[in-house]
N, C-alpha and C positions, 0 to 999 in steps of 0.2 A: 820420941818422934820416929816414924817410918823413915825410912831410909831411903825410899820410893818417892816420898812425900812433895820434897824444895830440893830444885838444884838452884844455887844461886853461881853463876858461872865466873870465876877471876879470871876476865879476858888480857891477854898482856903479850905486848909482843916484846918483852924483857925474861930475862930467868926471873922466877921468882922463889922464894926458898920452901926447900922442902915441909915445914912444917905447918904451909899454908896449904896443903894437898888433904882433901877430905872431900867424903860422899855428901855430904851438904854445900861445900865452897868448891867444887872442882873446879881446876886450873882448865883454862882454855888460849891456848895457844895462835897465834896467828902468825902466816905467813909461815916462816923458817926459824922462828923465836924459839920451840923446841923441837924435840922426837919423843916421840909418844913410845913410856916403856909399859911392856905385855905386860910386864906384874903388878902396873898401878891402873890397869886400863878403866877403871872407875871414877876417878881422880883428875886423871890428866888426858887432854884429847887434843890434836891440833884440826886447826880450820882448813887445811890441806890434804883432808885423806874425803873420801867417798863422792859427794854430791857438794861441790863446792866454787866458790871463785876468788879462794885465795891471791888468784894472780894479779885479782883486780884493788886489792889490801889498799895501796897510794892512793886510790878515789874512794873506799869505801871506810877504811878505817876500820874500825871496831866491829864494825856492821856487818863484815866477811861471819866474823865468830858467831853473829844472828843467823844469818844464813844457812850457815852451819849446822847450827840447833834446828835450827825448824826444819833440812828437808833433810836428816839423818837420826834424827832422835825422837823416840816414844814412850810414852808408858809414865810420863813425868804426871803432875798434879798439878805444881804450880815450879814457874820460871822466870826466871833476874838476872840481870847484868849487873857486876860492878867494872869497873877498870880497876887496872893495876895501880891507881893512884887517885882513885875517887872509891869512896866508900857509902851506902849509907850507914847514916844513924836513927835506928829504930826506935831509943831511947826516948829521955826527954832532950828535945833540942835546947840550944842555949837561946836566949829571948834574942827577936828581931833577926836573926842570921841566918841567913840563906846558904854559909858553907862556912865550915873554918877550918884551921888546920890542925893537925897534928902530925907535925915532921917525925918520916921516918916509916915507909914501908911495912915495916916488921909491926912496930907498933898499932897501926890504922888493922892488919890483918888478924894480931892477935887482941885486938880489941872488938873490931868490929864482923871479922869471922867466924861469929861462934853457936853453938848450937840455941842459945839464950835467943840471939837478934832471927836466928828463922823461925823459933815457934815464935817469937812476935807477929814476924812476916806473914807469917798463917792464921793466925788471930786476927791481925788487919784485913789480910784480902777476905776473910769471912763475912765482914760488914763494906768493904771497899771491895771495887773491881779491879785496880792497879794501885801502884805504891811511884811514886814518880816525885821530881826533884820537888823543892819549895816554890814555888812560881816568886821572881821577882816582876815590877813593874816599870813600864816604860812612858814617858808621854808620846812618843812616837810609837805609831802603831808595825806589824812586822811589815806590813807591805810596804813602808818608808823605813825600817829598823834594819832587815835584812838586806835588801840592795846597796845600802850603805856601807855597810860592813864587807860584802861579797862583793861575786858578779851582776849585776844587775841585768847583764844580758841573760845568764843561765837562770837568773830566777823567770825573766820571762819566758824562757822554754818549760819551765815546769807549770806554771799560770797555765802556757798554752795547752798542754798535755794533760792535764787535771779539766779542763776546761772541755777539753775534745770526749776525752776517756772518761770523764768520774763527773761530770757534770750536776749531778746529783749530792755530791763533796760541799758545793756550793763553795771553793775555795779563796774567789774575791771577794767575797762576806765576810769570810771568817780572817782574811787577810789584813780587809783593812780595816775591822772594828777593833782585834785582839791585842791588847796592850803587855799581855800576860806571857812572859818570858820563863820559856823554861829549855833549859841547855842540857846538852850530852845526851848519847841513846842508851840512858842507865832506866830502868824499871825493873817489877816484879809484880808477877801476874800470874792469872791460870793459863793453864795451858791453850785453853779453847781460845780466850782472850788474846794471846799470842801469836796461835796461828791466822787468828783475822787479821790483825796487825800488821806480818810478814805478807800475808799474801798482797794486800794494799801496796804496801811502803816498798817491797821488791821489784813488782810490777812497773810502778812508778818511775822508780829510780834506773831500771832497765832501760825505758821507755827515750827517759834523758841520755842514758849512755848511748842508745842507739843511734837518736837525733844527733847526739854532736859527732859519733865516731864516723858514722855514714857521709856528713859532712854536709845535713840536711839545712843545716843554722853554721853559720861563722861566728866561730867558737873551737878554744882549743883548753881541755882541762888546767887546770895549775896547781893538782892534788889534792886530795882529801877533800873534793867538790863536793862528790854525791854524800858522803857522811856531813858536812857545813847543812847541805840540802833535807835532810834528814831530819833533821833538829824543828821545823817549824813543820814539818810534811807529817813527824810523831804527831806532834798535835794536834792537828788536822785531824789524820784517823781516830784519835781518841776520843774527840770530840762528836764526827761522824759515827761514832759504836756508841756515844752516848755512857761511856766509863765513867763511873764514880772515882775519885782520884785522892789516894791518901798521900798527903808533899810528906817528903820525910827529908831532912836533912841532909848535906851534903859534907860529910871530912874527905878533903884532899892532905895527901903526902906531903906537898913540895911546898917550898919556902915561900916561889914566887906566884902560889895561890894564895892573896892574900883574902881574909874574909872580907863577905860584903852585906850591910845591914840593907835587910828590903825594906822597898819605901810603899804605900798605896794609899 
């Protein structure tokens, strides 16, 4: 495979170990979690150098290291997120499971970071438009699912702004019929596919940041708002670009993910 081909980016705001650094899985850093060395500058990049809003990492989470990709990097084909503790599995997934575990960082990396699961990746997105989590299902729809869970005031600042801005979105449609749960801003995509994505979901999410820091709504963040916001606002645009969607499986790291069989 080209080397040009897939970056699939290990976004992580922890060290993670050298052996997980490669021109297909390059490490991507956020915030102050590394320093970018010249001799691996292929490999390893932080969400802190060039066109960036690292600063903003507490409200955005993960989604700085998106930012990142999209308005500093070219030349790619196709592009993917994992986190440093969520991985896909490209394989066969194990029946009914929406994620399971395999404790152990090192493990999840040298299993599921390998040259084997990107030409999959690339073989998938050939007949599919994106590669995104398993959808679980809910009998509450998101527009009752996620105010629950969250702010329910910030969700209405987002309703309103989708509403004003993107009216077209058609976003209390899609709100309140969609039962289909799909978590984290982990996918893999083309590039073109990506860049519509980001320019959406940025715009967006700006949009809210502006309204509450302005102090245009009462309302005061209480972290990792705009990445919580993100997760239902993904789906939204993929749906709106009308993506073909391959679910692939989800292995987390940690103990206290425990797996969960999807129901529908």
């Amino acid at each position: 495979m080209s080397s040009n081909k897939i970056r699939i980016f290990q976004v992580s705001h922890v060290q993670l170990p050298s052996s997980s650094r490669s021109l297909l899985y390059p490490v991507l850093y956020v915030s102050d979690a590394g320093q970018r060395n010249a001799s691996d500058f292929q490999s390893i990049f932080n969400d802190n150098t060039g066109d960036n809003i690292a600063s903003l990492n507490y409200l955005y989470s993960e989604l700085t290291a998106h930012y990142w990709v999209w308005r500093n990097l070219s030349g790619i084909d196709y592009v993917g997120f994992f986190h440093h503790r969520r991985y896909f599995n490209l394989g066969t997934p194990y029946a009914n499971y929406h994620k399971v575990l395999l404790e152990g960082r090192d493990r999840c990396i040298q299993s599921l970071c390998t040259d084997a699961q990107a030409e999959v990746a690339v073989e998938i997105l050939k007949v599919f438009d994106i590669i995104t989590i398993r959808a679980e299902y809910n009998v509450n729809c998101l527009d009752e699912r996620w105010p629950s869970h969250h702010s329910p005031v910030l969700w209405s600042i987002l309703k309103d702004i989708l509403g004003l801005h993107y009216p077209f979105l058609k976003a209390d449609l899609f709100f309140q019929t969609n039962r289909r749960l799909v978590w984290y801003p982990m996918f893999i995509t083309s590039w073109s596919h990506f860049y519509k994505i980001a320019q959406i979901l940025f715009d967006v999410l700006e949009r809210v940041y502006v309204a509450v820091t302005s102090g245009a709504v009462n309302y005061k963040f209480l972290g990792r708002d705009l990445a919580y916001l993100s997760e239902p606002l993904l789906m939204l645009i993929i749906h709106h670009l009308r993506l073909s969607s391959y679910e692939a499986q989800v292995v987390v790291s940690e103990i206290d993910n425990v797996p969960t069989i999807t129901s529908c």
